[in-house]
PDB file of N, CA, C and O in Angstrom, chain B, residues numbered from 101:
ATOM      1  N   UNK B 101    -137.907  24.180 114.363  1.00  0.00           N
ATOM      2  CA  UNK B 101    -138.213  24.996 113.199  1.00  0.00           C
ATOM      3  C   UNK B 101    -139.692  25.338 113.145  1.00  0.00           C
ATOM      4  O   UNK B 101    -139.976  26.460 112.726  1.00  0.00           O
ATOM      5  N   UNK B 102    -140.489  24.674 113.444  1.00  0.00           N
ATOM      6  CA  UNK B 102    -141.745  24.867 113.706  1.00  0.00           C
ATOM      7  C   UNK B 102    -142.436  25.873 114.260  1.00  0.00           C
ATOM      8  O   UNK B 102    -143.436  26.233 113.639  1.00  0.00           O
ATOM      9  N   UNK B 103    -142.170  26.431 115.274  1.00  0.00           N
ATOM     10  CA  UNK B 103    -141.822  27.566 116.511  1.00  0.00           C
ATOM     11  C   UNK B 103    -141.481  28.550 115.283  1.00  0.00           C
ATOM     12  O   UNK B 103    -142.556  28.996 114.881  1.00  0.00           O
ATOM     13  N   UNK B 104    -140.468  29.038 114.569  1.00  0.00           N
ATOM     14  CA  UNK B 104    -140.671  29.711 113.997  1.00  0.00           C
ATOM     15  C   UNK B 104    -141.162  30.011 112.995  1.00  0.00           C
ATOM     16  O   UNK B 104    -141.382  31.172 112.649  1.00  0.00           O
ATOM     17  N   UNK B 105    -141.430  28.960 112.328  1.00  0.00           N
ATOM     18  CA  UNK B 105    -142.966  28.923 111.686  1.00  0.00           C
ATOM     19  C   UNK B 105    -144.141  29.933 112.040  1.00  0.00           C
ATOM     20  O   UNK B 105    -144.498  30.921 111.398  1.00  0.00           O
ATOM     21  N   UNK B 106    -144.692  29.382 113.334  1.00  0.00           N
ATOM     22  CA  UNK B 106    -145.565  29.466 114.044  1.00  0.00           C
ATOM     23  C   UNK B 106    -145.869  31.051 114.243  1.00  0.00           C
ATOM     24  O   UNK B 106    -146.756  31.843 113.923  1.00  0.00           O
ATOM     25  N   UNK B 107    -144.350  31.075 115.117  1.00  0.00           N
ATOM     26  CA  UNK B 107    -143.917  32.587 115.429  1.00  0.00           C
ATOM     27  C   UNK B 107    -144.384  33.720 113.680  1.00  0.00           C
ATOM     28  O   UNK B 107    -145.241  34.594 113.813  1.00  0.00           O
ATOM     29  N   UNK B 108    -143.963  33.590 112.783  1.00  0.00           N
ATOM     30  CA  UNK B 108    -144.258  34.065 111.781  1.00  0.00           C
ATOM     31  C   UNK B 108    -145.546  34.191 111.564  1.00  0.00           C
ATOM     32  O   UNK B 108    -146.125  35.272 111.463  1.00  0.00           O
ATOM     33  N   UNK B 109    -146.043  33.128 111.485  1.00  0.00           N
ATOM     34  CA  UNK B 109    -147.444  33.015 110.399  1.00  0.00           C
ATOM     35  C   UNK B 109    -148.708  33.122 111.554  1.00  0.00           C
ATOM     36  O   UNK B 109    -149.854  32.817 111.227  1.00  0.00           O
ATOM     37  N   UNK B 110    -148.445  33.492 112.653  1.00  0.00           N
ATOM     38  CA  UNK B 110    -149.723  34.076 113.615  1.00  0.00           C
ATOM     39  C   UNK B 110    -149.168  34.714 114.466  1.00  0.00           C
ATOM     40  O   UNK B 110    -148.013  34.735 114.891  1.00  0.00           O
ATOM     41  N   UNK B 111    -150.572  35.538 114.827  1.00  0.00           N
ATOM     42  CA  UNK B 111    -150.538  37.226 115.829  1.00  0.00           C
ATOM     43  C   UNK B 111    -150.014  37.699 115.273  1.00  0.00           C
ATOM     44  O   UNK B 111    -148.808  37.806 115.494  1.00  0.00           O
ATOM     45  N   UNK B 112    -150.701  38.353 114.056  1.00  0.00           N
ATOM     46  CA  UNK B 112    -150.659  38.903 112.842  1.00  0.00           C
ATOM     47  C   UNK B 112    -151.657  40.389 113.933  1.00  0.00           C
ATOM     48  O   UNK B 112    -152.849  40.214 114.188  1.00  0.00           O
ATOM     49  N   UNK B 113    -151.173  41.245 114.250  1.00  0.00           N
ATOM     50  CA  UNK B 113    -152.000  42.672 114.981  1.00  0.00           C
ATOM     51  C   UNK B 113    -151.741  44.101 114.063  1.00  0.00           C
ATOM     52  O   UNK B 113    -150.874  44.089 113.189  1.00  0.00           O
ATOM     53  N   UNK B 114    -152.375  45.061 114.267  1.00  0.00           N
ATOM     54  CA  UNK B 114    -152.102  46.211 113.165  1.00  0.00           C
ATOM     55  C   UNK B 114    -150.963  46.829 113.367  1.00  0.00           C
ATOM     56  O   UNK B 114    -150.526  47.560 112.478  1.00  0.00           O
ATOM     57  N   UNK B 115    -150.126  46.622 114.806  1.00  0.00           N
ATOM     58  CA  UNK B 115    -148.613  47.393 114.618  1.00  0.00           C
ATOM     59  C   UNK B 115    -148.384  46.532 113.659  1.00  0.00           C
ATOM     60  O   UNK B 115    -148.261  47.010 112.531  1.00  0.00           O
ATOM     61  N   UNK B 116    -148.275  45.187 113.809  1.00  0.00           N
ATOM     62  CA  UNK B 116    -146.955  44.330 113.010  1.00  0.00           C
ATOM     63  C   UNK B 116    -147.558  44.739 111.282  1.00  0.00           C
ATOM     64  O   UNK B 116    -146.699  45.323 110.622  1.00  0.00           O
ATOM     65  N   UNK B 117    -148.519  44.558 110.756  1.00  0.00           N
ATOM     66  CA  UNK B 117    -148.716  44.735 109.541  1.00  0.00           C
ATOM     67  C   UNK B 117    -148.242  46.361 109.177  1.00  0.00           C
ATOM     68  O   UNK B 117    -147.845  46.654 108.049  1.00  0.00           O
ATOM     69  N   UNK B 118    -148.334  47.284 110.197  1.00  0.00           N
ATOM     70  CA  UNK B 118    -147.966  48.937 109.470  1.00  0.00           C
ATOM     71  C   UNK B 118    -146.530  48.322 109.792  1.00  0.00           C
ATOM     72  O   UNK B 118    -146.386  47.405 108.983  1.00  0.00           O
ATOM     73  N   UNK B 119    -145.864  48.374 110.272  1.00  0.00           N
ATOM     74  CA  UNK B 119    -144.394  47.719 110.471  1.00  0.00           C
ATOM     75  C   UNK B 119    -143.688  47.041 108.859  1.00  0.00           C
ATOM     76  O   UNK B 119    -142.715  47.363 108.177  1.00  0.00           O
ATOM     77  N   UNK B 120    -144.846  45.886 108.724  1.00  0.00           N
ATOM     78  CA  UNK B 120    -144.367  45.402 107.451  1.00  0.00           C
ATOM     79  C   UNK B 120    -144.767  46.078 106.115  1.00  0.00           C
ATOM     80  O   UNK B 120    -144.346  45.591 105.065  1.00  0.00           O
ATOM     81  N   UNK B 121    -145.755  47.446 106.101  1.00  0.00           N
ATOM     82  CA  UNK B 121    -146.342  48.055 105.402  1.00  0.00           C
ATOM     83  C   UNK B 121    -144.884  49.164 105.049  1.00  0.00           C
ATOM     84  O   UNK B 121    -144.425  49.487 103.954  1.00  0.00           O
ATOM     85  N   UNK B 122    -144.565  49.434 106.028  1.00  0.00           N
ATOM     86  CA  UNK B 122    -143.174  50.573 106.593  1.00  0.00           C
ATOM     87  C   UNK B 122    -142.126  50.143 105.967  1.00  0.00           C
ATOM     88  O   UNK B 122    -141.496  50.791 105.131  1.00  0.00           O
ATOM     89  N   UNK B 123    -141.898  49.083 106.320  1.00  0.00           N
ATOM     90  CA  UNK B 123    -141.107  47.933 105.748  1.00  0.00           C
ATOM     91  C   UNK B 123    -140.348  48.301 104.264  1.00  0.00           C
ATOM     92  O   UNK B 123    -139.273  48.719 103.834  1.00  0.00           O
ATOM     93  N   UNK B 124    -141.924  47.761 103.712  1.00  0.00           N
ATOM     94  CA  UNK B 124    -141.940  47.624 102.078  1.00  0.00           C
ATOM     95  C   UNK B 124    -141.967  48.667 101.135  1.00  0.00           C
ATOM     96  O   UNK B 124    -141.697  48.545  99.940  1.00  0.00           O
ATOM     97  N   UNK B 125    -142.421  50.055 101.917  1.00  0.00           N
ATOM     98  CA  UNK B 125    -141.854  50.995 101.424  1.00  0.00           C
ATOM     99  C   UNK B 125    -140.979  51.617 100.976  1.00  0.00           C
ATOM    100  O   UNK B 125    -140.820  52.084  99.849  1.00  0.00           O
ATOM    101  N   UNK B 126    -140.091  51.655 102.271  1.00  0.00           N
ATOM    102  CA  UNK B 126    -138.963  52.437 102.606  1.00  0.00           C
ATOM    103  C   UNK B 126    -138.067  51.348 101.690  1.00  0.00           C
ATOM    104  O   UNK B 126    -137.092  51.765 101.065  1.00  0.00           O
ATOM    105  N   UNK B 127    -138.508  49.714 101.639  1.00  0.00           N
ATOM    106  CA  UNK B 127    -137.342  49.325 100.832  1.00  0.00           C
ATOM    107  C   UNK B 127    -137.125  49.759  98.822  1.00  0.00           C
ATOM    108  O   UNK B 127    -136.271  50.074  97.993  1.00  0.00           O
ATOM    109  N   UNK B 128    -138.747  49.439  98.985  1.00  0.00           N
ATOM    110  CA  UNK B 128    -138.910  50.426  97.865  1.00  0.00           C
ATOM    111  C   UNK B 128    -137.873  51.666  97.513  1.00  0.00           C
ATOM    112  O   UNK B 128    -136.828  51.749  96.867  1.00  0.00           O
ATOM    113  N   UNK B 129    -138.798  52.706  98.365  1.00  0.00           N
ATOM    114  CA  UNK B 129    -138.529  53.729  97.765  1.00  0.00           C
ATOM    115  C   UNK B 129    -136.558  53.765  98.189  1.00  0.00           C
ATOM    116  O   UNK B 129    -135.754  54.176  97.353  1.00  0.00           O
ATOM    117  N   UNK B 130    -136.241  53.396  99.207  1.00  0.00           N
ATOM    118  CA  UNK B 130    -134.016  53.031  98.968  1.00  0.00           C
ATOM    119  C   UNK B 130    -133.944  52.865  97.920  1.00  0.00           C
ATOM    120  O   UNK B 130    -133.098  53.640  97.474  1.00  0.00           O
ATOM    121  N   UNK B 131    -134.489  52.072  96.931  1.00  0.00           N
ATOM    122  CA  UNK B 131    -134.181  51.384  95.688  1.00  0.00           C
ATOM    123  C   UNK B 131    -134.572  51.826  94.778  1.00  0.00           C
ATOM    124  O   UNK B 131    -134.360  51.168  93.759  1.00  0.00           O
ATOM    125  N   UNK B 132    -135.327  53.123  94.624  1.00  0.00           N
ATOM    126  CA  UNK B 132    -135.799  54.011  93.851  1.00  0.00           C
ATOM    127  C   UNK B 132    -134.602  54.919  93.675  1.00  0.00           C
ATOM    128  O   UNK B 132    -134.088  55.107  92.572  1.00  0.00           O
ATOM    129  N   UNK B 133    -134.204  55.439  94.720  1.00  0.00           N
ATOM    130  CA  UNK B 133    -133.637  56.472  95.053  1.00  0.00           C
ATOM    131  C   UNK B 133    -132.180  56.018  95.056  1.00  0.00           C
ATOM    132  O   UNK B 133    -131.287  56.865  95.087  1.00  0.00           O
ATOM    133  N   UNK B 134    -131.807  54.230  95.014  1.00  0.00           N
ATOM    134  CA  UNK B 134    -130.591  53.973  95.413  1.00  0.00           C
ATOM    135  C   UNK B 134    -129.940  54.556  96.712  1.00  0.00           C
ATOM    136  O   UNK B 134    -128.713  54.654  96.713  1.00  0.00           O
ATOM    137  N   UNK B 135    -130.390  54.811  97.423  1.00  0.00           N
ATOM    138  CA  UNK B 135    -130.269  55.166  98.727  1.00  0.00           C
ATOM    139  C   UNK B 135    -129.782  53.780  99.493  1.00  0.00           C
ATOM    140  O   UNK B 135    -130.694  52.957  99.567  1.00  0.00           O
ATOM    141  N   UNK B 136    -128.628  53.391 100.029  1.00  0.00           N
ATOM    142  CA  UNK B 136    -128.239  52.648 101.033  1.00  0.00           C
ATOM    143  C   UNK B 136    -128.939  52.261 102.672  1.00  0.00           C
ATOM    144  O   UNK B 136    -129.119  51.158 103.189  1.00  0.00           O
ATOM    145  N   UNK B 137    -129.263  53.827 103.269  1.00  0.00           N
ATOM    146  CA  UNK B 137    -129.274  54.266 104.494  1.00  0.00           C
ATOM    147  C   UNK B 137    -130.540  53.809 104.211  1.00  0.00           C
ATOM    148  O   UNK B 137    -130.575  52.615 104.507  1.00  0.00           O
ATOM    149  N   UNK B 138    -131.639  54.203 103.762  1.00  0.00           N
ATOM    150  CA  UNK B 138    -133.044  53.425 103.664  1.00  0.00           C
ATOM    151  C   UNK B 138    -133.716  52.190 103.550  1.00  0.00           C
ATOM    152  O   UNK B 138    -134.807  51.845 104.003  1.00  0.00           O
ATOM    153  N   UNK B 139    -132.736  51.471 102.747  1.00  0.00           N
ATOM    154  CA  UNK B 139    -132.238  50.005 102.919  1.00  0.00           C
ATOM    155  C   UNK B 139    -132.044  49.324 104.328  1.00  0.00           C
ATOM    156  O   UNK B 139    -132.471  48.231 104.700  1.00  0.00           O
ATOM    157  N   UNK B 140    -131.092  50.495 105.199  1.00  0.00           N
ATOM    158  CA  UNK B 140    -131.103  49.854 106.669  1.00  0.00           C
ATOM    159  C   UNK B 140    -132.222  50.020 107.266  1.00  0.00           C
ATOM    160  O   UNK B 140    -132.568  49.349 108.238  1.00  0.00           O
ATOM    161  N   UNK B 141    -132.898  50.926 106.747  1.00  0.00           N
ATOM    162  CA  UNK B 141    -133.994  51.542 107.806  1.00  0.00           C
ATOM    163  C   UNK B 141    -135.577  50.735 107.352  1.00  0.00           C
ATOM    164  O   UNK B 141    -136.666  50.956 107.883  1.00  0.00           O
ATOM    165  N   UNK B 142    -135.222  49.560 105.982  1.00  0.00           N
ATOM    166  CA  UNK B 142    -136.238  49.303 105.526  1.00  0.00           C
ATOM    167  C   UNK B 142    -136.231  47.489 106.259  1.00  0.00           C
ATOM    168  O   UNK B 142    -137.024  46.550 106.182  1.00  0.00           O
ATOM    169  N   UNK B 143    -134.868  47.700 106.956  1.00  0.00           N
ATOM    170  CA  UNK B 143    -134.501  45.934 106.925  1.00  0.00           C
ATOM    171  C   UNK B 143    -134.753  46.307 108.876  1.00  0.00           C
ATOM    172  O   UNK B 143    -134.889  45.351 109.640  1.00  0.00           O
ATOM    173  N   UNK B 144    -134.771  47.344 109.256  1.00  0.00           N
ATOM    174  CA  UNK B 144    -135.216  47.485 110.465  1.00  0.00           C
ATOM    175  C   UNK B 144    -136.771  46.949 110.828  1.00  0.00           C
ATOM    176  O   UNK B 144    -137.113  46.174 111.720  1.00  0.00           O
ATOM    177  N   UNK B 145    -137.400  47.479 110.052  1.00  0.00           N
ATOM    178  CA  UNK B 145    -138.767  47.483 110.093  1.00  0.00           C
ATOM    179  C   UNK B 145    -139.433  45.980 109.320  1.00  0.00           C
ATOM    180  O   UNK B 145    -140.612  45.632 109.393  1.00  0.00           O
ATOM    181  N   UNK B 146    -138.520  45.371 108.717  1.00  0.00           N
ATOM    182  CA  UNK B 146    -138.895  44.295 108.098  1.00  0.00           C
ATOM    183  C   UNK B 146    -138.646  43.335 109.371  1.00  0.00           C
ATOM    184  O   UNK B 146    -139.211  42.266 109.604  1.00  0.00           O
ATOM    185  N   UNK B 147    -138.063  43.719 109.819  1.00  0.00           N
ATOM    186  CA  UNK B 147    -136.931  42.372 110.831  1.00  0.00           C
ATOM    187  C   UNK B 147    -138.591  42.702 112.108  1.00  0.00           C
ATOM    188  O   UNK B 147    -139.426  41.915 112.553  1.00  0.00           O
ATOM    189  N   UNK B 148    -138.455  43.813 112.238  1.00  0.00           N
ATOM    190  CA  UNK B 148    -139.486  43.895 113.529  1.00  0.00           C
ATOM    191  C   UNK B 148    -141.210  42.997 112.913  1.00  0.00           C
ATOM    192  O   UNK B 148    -141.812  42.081 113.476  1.00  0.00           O
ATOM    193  N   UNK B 149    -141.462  43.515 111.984  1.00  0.00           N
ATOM    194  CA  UNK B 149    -142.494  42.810 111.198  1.00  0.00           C
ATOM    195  C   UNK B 149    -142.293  41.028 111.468  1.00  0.00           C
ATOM    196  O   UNK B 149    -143.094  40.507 112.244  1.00  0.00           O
ATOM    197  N   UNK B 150    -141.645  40.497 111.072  1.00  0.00           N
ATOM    198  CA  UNK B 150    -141.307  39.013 110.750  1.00  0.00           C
ATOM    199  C   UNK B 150    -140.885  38.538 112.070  1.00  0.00           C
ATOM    200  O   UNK B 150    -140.690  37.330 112.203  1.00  0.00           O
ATOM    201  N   UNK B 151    -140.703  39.401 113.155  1.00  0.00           N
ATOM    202  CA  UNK B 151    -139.993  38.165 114.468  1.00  0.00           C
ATOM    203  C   UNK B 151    -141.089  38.756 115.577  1.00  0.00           C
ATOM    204  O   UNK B 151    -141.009  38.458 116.769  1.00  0.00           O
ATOM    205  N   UNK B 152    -142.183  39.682 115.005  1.00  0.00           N
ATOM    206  CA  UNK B 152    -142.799  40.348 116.142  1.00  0.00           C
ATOM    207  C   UNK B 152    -142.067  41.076 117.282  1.00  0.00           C
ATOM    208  O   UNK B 152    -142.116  40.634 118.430  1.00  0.00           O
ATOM    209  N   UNK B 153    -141.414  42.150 116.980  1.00  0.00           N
ATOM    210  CA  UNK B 153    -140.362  42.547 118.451  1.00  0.00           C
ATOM    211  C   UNK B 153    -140.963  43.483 118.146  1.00  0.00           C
ATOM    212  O   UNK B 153    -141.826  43.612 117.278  1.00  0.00           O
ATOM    213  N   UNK B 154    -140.326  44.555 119.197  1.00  0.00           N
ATOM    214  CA  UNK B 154    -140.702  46.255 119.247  1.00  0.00           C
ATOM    215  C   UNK B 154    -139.605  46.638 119.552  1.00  0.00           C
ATOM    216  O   UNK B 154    -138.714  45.800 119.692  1.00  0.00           O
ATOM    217  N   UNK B 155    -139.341  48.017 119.745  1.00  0.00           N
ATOM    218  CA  UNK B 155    -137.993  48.863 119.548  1.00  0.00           C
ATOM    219  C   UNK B 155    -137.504  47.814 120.991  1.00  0.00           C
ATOM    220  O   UNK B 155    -136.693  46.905 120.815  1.00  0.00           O
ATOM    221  N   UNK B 156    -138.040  48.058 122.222  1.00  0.00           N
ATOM    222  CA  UNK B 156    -137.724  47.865 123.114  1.00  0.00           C
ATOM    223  C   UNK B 156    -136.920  46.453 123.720  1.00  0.00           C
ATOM    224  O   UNK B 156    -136.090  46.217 124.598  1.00  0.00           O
ATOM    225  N   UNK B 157    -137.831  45.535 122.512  1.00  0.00           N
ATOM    226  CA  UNK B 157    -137.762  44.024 122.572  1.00  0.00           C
ATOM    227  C   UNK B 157    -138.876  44.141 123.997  1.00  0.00           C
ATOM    228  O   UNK B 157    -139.628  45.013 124.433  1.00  0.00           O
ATOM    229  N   UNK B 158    -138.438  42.555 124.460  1.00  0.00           N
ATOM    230  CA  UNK B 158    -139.206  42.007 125.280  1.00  0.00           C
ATOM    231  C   UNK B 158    -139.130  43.062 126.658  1.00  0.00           C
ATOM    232  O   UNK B 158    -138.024  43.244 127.168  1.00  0.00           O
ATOM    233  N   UNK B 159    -140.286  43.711 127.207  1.00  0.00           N
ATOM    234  CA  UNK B 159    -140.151  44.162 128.334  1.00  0.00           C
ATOM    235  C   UNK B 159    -138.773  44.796 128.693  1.00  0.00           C
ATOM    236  O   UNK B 159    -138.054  44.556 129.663  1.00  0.00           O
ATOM    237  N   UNK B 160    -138.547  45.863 127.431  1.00  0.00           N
ATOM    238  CA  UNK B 160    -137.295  47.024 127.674  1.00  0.00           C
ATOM    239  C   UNK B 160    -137.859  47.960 127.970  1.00  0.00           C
ATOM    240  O   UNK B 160    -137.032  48.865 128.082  1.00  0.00           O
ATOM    241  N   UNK B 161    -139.101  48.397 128.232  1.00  0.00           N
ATOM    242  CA  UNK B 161    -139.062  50.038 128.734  1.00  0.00           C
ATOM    243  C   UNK B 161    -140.389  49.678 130.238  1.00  0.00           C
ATOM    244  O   UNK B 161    -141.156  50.510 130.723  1.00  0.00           O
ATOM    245  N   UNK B 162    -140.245  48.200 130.637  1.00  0.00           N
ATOM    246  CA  UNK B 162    -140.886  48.196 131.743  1.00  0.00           C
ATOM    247  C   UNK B 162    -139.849  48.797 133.409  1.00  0.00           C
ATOM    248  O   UNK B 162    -138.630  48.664 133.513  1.00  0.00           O
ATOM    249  N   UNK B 163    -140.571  49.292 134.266  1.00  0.00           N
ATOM    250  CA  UNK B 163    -140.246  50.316 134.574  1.00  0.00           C
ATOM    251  C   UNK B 163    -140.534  49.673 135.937  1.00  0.00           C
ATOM    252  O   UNK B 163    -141.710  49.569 136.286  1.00  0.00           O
ATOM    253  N   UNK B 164    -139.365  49.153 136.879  1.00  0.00           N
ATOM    254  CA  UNK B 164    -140.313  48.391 138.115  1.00  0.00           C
ATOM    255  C   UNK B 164    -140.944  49.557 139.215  1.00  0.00           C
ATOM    256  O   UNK B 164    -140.684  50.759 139.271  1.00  0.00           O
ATOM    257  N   UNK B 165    -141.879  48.732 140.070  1.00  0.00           N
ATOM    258  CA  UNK B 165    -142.763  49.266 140.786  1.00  0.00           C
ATOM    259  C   UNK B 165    -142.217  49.955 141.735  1.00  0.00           C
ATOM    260  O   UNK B 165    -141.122  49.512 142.080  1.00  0.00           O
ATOM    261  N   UNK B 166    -142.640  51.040 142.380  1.00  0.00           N
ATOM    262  CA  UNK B 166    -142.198  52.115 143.728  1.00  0.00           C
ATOM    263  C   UNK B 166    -142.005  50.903 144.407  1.00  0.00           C
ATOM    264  O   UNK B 166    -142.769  49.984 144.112  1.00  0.00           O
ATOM    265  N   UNK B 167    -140.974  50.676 145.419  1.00  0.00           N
ATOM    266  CA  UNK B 167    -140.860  50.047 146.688  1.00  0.00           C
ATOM    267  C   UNK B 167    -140.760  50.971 147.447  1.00  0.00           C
ATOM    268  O   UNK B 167    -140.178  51.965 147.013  1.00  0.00           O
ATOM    269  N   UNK B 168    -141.331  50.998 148.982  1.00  0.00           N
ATOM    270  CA  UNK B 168    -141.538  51.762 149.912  1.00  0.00           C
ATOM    271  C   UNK B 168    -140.747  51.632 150.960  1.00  0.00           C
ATOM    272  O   UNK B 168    -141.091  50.993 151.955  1.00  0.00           O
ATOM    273  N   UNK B 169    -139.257  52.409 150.805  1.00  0.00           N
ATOM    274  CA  UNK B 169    -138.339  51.786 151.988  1.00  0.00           C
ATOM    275  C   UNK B 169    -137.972  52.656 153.221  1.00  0.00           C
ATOM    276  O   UNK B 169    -137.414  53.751 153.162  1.00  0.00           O
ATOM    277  N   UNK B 170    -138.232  52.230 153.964  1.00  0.00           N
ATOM    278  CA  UNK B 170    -138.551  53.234 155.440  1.00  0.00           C
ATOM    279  C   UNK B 170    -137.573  52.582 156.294  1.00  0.00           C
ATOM    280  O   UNK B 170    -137.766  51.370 156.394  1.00  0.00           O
ATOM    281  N   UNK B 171    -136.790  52.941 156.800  1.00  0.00           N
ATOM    282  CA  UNK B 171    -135.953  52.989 158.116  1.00  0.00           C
ATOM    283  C   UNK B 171    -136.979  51.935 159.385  1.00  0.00           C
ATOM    284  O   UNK B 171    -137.994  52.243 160.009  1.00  0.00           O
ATOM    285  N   UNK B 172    -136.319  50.886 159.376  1.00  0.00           N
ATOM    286  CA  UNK B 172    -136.779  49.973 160.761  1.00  0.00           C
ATOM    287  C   UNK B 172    -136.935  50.723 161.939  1.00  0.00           C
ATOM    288  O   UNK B 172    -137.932  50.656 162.658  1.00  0.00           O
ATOM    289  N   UNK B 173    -136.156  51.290 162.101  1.00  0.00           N
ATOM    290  CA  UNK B 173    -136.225  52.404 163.422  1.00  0.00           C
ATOM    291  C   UNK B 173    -137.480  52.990 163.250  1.00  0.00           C
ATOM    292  O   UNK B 173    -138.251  52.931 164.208  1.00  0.00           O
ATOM    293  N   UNK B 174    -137.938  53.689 161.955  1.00  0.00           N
ATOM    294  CA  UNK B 174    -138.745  54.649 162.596  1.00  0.00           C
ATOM    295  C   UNK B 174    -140.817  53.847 161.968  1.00  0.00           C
ATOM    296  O   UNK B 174    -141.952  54.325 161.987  1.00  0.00           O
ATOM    297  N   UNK B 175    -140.167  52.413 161.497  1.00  0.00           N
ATOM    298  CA  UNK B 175    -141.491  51.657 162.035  1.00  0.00           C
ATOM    299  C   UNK B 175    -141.989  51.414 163.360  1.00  0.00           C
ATOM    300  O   UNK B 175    -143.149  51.195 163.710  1.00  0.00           O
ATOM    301  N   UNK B 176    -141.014  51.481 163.995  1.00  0.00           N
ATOM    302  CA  UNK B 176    -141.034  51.437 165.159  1.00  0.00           C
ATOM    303  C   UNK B 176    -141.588  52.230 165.950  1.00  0.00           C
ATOM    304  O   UNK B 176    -142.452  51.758 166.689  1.00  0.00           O
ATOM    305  N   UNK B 177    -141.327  53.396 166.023  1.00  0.00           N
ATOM    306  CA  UNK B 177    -142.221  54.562 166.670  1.00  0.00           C
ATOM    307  C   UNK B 177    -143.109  54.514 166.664  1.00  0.00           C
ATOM    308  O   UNK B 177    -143.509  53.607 165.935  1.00  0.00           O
ATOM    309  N   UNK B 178    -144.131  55.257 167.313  1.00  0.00           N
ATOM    310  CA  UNK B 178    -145.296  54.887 167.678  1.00  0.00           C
ATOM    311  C   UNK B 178    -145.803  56.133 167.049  1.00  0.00           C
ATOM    312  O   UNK B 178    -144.720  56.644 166.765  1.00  0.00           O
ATOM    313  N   UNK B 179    -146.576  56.862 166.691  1.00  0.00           N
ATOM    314  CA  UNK B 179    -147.292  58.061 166.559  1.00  0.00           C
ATOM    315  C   UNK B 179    -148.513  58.377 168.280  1.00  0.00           C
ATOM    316  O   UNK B 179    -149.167  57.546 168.909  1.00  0.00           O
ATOM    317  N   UNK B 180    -148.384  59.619 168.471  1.00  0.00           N
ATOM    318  CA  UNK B 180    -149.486  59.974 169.689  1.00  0.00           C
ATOM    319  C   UNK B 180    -149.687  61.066 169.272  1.00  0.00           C
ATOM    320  O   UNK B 180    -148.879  61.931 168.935  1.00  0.00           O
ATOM    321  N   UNK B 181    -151.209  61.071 169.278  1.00  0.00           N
ATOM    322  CA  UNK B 181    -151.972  61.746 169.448  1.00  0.00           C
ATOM    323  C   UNK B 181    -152.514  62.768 170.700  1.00  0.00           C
ATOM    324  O   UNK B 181    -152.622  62.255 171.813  1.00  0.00           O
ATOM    325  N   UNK B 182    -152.888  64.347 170.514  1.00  0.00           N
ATOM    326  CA  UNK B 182    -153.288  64.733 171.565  1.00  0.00           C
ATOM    327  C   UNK B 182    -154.256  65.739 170.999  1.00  0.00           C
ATOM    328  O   UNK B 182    -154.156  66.552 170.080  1.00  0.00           O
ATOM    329  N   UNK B 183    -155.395  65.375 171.985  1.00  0.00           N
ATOM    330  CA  UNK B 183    -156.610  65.933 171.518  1.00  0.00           C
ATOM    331  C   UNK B 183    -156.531  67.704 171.686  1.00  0.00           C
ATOM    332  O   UNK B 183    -155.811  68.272 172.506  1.00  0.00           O
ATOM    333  N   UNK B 184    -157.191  68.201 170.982  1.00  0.00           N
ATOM    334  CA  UNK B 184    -157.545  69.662 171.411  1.00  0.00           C
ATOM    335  C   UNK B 184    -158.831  70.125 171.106  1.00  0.00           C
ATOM    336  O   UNK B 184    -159.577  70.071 170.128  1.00  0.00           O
ATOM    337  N   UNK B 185    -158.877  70.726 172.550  1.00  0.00           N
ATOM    338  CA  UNK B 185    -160.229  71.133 172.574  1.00  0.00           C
ATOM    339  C   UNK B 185    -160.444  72.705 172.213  1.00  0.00           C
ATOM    340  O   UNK B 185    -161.577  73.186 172.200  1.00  0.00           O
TER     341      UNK B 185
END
């Protein structure tokens, strides 16, 4: 339980506070308006605020690196050169 403690109450950065700023609005103003759908959209942004995630979560829009895959055969070849004069 501690851990999420922890997790909560530090790395406090300016996404997570506009997040929980977003949050408290939108729950607001659902509840102004009685609006349902804003309610979801206010418990979205609350939830991201309080557990620190991003749309993506953990490393969802990392994108792995070019691998460079070449045919064994044609490592093999040699390249030659011929001069011109």
């Amino acid at each position: 339980m501690s851990t999420l403690k922890e997790r909560i109450l530090s790395n406090w950065h300016l996404m997570r506070i506009m997040r929980l700023g977003i949050g408290i609005m939108f729950i607001i103003m659902g509840y102004q308006a009685r609006d349902w759908a804003m309610g979801l959209v206010s418990i979205f942004f609350l939830y991201q605020a309080v557990t620190d995630t991003g749309c993506c979560g953990s490393q969802g829009c990392y994108v792995p690196p070019k691998t460079n895959r070449t045919n064994s055969h044609r490592d093999e070849e040699l390249t030659q050169y011929e001069e011109i004069k």
